[in-house]
C-alpha positions in Angstrom: -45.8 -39.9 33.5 -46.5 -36.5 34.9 -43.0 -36.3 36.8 -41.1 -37.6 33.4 -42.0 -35.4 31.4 -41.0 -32.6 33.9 -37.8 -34.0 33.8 -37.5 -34.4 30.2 -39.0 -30.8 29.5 -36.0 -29.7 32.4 -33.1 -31.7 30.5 -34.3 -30.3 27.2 -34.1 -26.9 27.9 -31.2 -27.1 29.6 -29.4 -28.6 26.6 -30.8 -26.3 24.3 -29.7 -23.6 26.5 -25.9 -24.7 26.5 -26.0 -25.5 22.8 -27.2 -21.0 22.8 -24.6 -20.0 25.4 -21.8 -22.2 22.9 -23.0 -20.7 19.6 -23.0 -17.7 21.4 -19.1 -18.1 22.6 -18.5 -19.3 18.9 -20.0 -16.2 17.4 -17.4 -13.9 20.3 -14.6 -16.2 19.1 -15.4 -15.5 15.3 -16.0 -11.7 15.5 -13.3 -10.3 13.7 -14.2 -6.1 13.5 -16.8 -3.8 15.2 -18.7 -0.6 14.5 -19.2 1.0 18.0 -20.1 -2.1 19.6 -21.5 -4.0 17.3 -19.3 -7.0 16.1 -18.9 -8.5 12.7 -17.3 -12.0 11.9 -16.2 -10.7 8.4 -14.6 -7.5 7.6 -17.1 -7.7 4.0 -19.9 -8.0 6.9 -18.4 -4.4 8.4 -17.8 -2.9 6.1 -21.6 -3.9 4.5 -22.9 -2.5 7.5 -21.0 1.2 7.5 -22.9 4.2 6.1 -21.9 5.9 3.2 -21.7 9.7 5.0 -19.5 12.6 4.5 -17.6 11.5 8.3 -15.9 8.2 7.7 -17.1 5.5 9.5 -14.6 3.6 11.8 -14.2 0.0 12.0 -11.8 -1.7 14.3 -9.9 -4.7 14.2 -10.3 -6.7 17.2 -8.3 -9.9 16.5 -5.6 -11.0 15.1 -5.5 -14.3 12.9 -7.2 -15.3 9.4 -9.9 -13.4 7.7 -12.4 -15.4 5.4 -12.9 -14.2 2.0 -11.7 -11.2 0.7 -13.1 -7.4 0.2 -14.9 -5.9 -2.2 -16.3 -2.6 -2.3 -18.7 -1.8 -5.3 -19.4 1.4 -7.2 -23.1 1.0 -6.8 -22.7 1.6 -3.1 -19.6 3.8 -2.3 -18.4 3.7 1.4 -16.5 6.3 3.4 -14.4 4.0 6.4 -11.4 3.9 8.5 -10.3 0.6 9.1 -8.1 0.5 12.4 -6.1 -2.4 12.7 -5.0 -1.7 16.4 -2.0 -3.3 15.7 -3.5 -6.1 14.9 -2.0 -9.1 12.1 -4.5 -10.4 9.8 -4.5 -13.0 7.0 -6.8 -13.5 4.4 -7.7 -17.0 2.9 -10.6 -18.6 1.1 -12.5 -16.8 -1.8 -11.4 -14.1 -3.9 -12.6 -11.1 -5.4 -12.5 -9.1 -9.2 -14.0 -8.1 -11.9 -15.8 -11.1 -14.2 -12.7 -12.9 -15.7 -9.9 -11.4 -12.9 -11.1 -12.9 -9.7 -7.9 -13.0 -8.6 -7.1 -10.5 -5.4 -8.0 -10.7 -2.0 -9.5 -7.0 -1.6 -10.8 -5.1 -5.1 -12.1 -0.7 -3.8 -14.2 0.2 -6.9 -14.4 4.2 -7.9 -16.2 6.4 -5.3 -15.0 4.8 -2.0 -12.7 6.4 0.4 -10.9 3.9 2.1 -7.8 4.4 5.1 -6.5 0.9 6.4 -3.9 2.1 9.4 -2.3 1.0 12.5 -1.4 -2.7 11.6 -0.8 -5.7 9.1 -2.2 -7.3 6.5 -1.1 -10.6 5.0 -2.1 -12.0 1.0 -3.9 -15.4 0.4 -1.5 -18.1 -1.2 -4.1 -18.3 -4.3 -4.2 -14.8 -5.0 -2.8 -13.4 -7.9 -2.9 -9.5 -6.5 -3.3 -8.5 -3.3 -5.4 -4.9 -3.5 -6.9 -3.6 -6.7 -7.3 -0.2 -6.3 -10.0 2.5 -8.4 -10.8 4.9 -5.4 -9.3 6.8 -2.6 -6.9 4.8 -0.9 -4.6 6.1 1.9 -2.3 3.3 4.0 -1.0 5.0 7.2 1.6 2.8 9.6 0.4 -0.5 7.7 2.8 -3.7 6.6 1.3 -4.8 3.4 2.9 -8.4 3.2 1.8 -10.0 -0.2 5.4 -12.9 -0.1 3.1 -15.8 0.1 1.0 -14.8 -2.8 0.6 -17.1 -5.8 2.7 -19.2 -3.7 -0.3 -22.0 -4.3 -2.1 -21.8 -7.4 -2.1 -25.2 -9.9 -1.2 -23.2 -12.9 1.4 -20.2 -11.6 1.5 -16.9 -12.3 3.9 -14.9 -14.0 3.4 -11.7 -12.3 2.4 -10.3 -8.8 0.6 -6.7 -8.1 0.5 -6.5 -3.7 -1.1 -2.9 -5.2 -2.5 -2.1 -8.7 -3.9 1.4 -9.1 -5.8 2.4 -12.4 -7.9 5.1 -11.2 -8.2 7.9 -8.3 -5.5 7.6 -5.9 -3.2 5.8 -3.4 -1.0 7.8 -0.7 1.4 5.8 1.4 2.4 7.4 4.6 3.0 7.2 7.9 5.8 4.1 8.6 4.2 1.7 5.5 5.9 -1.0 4.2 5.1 -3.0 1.0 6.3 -6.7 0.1 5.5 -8.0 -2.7 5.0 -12.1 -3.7 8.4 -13.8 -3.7 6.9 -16.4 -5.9 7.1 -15.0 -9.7 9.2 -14.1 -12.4 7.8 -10.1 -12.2 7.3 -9.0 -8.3 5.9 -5.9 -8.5 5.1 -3.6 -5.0 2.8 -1.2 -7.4 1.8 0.1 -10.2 0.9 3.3 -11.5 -1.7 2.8 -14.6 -3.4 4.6 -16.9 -6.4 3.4 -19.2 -9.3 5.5 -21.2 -12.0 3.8 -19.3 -10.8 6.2 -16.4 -9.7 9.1 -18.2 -8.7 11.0 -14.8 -5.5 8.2 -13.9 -4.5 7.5 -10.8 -2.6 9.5 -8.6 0.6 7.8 -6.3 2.2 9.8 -3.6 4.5 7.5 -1.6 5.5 9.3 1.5 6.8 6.8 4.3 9.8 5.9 6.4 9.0 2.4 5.6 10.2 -0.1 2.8 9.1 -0.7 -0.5 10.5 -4.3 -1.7 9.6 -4.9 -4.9 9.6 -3.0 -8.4 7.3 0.1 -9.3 5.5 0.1 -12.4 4.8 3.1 -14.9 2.5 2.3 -17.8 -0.4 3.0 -20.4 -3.0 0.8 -22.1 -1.7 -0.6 -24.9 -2.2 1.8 -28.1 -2.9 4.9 -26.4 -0.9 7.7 -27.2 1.2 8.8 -24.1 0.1 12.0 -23.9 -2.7 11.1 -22.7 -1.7 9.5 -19.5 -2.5 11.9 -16.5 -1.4 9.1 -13.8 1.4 10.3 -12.1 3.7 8.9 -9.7 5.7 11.1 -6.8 8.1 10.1 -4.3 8.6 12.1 -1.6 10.2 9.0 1.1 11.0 5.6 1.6 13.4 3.2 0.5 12.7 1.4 -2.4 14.3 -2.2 -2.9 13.3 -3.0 -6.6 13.5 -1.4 -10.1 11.1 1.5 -11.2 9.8 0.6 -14.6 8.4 3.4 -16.7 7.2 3.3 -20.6 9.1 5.2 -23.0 7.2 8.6 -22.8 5.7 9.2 -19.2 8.9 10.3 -17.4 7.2 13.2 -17.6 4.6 11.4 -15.0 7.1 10.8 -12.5 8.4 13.3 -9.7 11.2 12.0 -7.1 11.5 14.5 -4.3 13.7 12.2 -1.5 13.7 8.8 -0.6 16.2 5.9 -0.8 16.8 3.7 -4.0 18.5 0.6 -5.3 17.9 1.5 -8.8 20.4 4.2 -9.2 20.1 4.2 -12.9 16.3 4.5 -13.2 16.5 7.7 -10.9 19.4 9.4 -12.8 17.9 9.0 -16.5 14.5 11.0 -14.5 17.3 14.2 -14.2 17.2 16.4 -17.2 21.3 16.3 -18.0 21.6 19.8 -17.8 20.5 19.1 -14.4 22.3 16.6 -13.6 25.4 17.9 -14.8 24.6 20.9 -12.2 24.1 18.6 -9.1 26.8 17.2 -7.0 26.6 13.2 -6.4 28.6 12.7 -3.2 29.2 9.9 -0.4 27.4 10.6 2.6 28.4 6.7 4.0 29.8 3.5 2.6 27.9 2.7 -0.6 25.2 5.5 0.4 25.2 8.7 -1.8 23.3 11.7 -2.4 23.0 14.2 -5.2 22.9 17.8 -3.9 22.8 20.9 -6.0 25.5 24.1 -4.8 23.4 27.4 -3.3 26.3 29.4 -3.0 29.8 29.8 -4.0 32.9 27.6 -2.3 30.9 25.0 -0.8 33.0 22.1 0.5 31.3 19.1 1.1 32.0 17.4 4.0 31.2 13.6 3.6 32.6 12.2 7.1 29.9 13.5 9.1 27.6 14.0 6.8 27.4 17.4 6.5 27.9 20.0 4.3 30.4 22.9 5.7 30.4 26.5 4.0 34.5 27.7 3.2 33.8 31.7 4.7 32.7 31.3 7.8 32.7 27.5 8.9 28.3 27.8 8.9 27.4 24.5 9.2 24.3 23.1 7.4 22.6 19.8 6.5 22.7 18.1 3.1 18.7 18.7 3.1 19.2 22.3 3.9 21.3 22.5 1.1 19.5 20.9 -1.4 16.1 22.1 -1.3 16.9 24.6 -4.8 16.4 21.4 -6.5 13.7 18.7 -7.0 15.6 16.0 -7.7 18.3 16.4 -5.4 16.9 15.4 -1.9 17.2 12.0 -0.6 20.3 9.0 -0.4 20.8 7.0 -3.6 22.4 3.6 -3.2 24.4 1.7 -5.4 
């Protein structure tokens, strides 16, 4: 009896110790983001674990594939991170996150986080209704923020997709960052830019990327407050933006465009004061490309061919950019 239960003592460890060293394997396999070395299998778990300190914590993507759950970062315990994708491709699925009656989005930043996502891509739930809800600091660096799948499976539809809604503090898009919005309603919006009196402040958007923005930008107030009010403001300095840019009756005034590329020709032209507009030059720079330029100095011939502009006097040769920089409005290729 002695010798069997040796043996059975022997077998049993050995199988408990296998069952470890595969939960242990599982665990590697899940891990989804670290802090230094330690792994999470959640980016919530991560970013759960980061300190709140006046030098961003960094958390690294180390995988790509789907990410359970969603993100949510409360006001009752503000975080200060760096999320580096390292090229990495990651979906969510499963739960969702909001506010109590709009659990609908797949990450919600409440005010008093600062919060950079960079370096990779990152992919919307098919049962989300909006992709990032946005009250804090938000910069996006070299990201693809791909929302087409959203709403694409939910029983009762929706009507309108955010992949960014911004109601408070501010967003900045830079770097090469792309935006695509869900492909699956009536109202595909890339962003908006909203202001409501439960964040008196607004919400500042700077878009400043050599990426894409496909889908329509949004400019608007709560409902039965006067415009006036509104301090959110939208500026463009780059990008291309494949979609129409919406704006209430009354908050133009909100709106810089400093460059970029547009579809919506009309939207940008009623922005112009007319007695600027009638000072600026709209000229074709290529097939179906144009770009309005204001004159510096006298006898300016514009020379569309190669896409330069070429002073009369003494043949000086300088870019449309060059040129333009006297007016605001005036930098940047319109498209038809």
């Amino acid at each position: 009896m002695k010798r069997k239960y040796n043996f059975l003592t022997i077998f049993l460890v050995m199988i408990i110790s296998i069952m470890f060293n595969i939960n242990n394997v599982n665990a590697a396999e899940e891990a989804i983001a670290k802090i230094g070395d330690v792994e999470y299998n959640s980016l919530q778990e991560a970013i759960d674990a980061a300190e709140n300190n006046e030098t961003p914590t960094l958390i690294e993507i180390i995988r790509d594939g789907y990410a359970d759950g969603s993100i949510s970062l409360k006001s009752k315990n503000p975080k200060n991170i760096i999320i580096d994708f390292n090229g990495k491709d990651i979906t969510f699925r499963g739960n969702l996150v909001g506010s109590t009656g709009h659990v609908s989005q797949n990450i919600n930043i409440e005010a008093g986080s600062k919060v950079v996502f960079k370096n990779g891509t990152l992919r919307a739930s098919d049962n989300s209704k909006m992709m990032i809800q946005n009250y804090a600091d938000l910069t996006i660096s070299d990201m693809i923020i791909d929302a087409r799948a959203g709403a694409s499976n939910l029983i009762n539809g929706a009507t309108s997709y955010y992949a960014i809604s911004n109601n408070n503090g501010k967003l900045l898009l830079n770097g090469n960052t792309s935006i695509y919005t869900s492909e699956h309603v009536a109202k595909p919006f890339a962003f908006d830019v909203y202001y409501k009196l439960d964040y008196p402040n607004g919400v500042d958007v700077i878009v400043d990327t050599t990426g894409t923005i496909a889908g329509d930008i949004e400019v608007s107030i709560q409902r039965n407050v006067e415009m006036e009010r509104s301090k959110s403001t939208l500026t463009i300095k780059n990008g291309r933006v494949e979609g129409k840019i919406s704006i209430k009756s009354g908050l133009e005034k909100n709106v810089t465009i400093l460059g970029g590329e547009y579809t919506d020709t009309n939207t940008i032209e009623n922005l112009i004061p007319k007695d600027e507009l009638n000072n600026l030059h709209k000229i074709e720079v290529a097939k179906d490309t144009y770009a309005y330029v204001a004159e510096t100095k006298d006898n300016i011939k514009y020379n569309i061919s190669n896409n330069i502009v070429e002073e009369n006097e003494d043949n000086d040769i300088i870019t449309l950019k060059e040129l333009a920089t006297s007016k605001k409005y005036s930098i940047g290729s319109f498209y038809k």
